[in-house]
C-alpha positions in Angstrom: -9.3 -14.2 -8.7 -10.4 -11.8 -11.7 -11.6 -9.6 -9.2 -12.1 -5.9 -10.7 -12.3 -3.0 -7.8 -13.0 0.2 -8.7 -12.8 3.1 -5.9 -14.1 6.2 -7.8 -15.5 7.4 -5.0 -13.7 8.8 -1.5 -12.6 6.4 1.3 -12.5 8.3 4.7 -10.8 6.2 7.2 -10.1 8.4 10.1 -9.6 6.7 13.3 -9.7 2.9 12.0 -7.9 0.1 13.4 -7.4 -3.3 10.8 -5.6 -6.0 12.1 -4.8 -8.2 9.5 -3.0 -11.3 11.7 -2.6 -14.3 9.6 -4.2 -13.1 6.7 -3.5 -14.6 3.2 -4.4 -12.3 0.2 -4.1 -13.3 -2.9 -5.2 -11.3 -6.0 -3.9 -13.1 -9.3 -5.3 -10.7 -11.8 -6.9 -8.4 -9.8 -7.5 -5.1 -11.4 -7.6 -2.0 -9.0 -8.8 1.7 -10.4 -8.5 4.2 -8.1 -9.6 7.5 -10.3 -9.4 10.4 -8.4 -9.7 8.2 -5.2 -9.0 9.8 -1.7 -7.9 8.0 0.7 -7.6 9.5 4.9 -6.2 7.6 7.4 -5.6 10.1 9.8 -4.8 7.9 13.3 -5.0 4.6 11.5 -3.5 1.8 12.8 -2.5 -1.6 10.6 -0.6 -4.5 11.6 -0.3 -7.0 8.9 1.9 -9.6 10.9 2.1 -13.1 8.8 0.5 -11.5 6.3 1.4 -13.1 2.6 0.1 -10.7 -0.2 0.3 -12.4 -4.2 -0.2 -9.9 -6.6 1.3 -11.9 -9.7 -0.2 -9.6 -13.0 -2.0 -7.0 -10.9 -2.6 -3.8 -12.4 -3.0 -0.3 -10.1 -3.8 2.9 -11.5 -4.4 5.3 -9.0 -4.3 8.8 -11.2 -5.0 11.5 -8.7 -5.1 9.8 -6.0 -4.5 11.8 -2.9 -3.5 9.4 0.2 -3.1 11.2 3.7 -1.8 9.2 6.3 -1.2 11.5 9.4 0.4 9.4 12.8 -0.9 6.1 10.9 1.4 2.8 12.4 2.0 -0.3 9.9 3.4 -3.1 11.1 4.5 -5.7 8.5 6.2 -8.4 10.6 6.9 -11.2 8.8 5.5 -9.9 5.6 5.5 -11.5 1.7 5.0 -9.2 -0.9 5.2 -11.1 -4.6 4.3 -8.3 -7.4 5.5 -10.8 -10.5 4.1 -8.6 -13.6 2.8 -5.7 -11.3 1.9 -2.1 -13.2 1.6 0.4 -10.9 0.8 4.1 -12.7 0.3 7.0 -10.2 0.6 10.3 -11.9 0.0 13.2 -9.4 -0.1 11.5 -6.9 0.1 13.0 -3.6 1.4 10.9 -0.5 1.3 12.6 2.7 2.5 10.2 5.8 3.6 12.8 8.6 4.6 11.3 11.7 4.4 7.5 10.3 6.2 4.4 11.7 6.6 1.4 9.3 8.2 -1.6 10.9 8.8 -4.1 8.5 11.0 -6.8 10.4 11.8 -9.9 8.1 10.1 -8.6 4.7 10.4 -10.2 1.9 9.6 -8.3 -1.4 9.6 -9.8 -4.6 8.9 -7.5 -7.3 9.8 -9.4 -10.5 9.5 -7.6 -14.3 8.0 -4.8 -12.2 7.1 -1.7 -14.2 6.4 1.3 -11.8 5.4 4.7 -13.2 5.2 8.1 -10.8 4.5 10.8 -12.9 4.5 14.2 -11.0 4.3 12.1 -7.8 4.6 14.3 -4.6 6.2 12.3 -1.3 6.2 14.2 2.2 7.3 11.8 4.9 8.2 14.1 7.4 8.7 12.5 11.3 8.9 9.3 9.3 10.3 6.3 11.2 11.1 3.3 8.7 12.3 0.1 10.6 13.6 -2.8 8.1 15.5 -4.8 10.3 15.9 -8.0 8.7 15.1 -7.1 5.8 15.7 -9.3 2.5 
């Protein structure tokens, strides 16, 4: 709680695995700045399953952010998302997720007063495979 991150530098994550099973996050006024943050998951592999994230009044900034996610796999089964108050500003931001599978069976997002803000924000999913079967 009150937690303040700030990524200026680069995160390389080629190859990494994160298994996330049962994992409770919550980050009531947490403060993320991701300034000129790059992020490479090249062949990452993240399965979130019974994961509950609270972000209530979480602010994100990632202003050139550049986030490469080449054949990276995220499963979200069973997934709560609750963004109550979230401010998410990512001008020129480039997203790269070629040849990504997202299955996100029975997700539940809850993005309440959310105020979201992509300014010359560039999205190539190509070979994208989005599964959201059950999806509320």
């Amino acid at each position: 709680k009150s937690t303040n991150i700030d990524n200026r530098s680069t995160n390389d994550n080629r190859s990494t695995n994160i298994d996330n099973s049962s994992t409770n996050i919550d980050n009531r006024s947490t403060n993320i700045d991701n300034r000129s943050t790059n992020i490479d998951n090249r062949s990452a592999n993240i399965d979130n399953r019974s994961t509950n994230i609270d972000n209530r009044s979480t602010n994100i900034d990632s202003r050139s952010t550049n986030i490469d996610n080449r054949s990276t796999n995220i499963d979200n089964r069973s997934t709560n998302i609750d963004s109550r108050s979230t401010n998410i500003d990512n001008r020129s931001t480039n997203i790269d997720d070629r040849s990504t599978n997202i299955d996100n069976r029975s997700t539940n997002i809850n993005n309440r007063s959310t105020n979201i803000d992509s300014r010359s924000t560039n999205i190539d999913n190509r070979f994208a495979n989005i599964d959201n079967r059950f999806k509320h």
